[in-house]
C-alpha positions as CSV (number, residue, x, y, z in Angstrom):
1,X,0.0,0.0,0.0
2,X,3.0,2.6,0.6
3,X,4.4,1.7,-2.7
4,X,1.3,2.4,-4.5
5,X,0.3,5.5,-2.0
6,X,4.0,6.4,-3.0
7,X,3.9,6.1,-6.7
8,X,0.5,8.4,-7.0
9,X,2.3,11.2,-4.5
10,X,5.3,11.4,-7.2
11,X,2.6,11.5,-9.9
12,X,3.1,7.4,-11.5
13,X,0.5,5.5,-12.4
14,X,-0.6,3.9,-9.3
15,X,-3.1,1.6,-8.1
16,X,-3.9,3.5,-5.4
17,X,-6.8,5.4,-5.6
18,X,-8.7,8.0,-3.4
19,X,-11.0,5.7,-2.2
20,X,-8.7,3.2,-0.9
21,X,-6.8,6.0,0.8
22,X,-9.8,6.9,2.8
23,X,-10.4,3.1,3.6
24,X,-6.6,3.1,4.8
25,X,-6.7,5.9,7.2
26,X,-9.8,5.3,9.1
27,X,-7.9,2.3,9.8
28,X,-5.5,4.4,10.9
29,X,-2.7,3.3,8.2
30,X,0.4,4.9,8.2
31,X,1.5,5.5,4.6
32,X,4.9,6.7,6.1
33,X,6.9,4.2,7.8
34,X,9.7,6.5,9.0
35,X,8.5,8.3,13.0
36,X,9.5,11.7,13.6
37,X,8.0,11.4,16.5
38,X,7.9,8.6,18.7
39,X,4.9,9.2,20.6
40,X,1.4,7.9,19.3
41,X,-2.0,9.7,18.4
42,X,-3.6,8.3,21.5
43,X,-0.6,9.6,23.8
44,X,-0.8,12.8,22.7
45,X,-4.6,13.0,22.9
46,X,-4.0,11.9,26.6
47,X,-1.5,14.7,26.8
48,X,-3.9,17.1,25.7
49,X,-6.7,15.4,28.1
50,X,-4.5,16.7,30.3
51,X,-4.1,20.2,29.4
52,X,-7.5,20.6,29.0
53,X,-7.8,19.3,33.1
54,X,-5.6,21.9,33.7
55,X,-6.6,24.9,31.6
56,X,-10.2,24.3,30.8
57,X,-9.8,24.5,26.9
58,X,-8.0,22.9,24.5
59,X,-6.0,26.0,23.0
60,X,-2.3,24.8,23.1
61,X,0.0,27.5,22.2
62,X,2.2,26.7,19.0
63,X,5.5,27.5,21.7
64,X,3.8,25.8,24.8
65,X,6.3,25.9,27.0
66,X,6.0,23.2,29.1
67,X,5.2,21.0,26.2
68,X,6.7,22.1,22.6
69,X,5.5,19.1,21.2
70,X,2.4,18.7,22.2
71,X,1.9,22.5,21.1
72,X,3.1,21.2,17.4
73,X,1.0,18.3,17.5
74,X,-2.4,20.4,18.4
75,X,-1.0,22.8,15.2
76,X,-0.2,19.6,13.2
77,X,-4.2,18.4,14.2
78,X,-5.7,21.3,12.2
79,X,-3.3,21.4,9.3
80,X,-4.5,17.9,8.8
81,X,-8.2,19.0,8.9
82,X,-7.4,22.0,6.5
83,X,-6.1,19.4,4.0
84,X,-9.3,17.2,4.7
85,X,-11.4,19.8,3.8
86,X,-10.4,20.5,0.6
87,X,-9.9,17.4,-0.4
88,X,-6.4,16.1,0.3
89,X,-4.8,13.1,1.8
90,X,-4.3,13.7,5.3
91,X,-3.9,11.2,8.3
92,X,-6.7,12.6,10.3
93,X,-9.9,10.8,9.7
94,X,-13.4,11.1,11.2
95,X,-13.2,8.9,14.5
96,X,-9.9,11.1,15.1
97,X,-11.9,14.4,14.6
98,X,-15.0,12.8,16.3
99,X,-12.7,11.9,19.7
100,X,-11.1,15.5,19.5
101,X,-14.6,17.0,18.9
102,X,-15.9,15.4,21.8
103,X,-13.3,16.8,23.9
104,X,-13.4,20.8,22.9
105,X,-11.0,20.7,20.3
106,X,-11.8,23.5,17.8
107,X,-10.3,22.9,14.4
108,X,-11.1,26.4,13.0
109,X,-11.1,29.9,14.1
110,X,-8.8,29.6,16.9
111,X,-6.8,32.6,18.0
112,X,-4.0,31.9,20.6
């Protein structure tokens, strides 16, 4: 599946097609196998569970300082539901935006 995810990403005929991609990431497929970060999506949820505990919202600053990454993650959350939006392959699918939802995560007009 990467091979053919990677093959339509540089633009070669590919099996892969947007449909199957969807399928993939609602399984929560990683088309990268390569981890910048070592950390899951659930972890980071939990550390944002967290946050929220202790602030009462979910508006982590891009620079948080007691947790940089966490702060990137929350940024990386709504580039992926930008890219969703319009279309695009993204790893965020619906039961990650549905668990994030449920939690007072705004994806959109957010000022910090």
């Amino acid at each position: 599946q990467r091979y053919q995810y990677n093959l339509l990403k540089k633009g070669k005929p590919s099996l892969m097609t947007d449909e199957r991609i969807k399928l993939l990431q609602n399984l929560d497929f990683s088309f990268s196998v390569k981890t910048r970060n070592p950390l899951s999506w659930q972890q980071r949820y939990l550390e944002l569970k967290d946050f929220k505990k202790k602030h009462g919202h979910c508006i982590v600053p891009k620079g948080y300082k007691d947790n940089i990454q966490l702060g990137n993650w929350v940024a990386k959350q709504r580039f992926e539901y930008r890219l969703l939006k319009v279309g695009k392959p993204t790893k965020l699918n619906q039961n990650r935006i549905t668990t994030l939802t449920k939690l007072g995560f705004q994806f959109e007009n957010v000022r910090q």
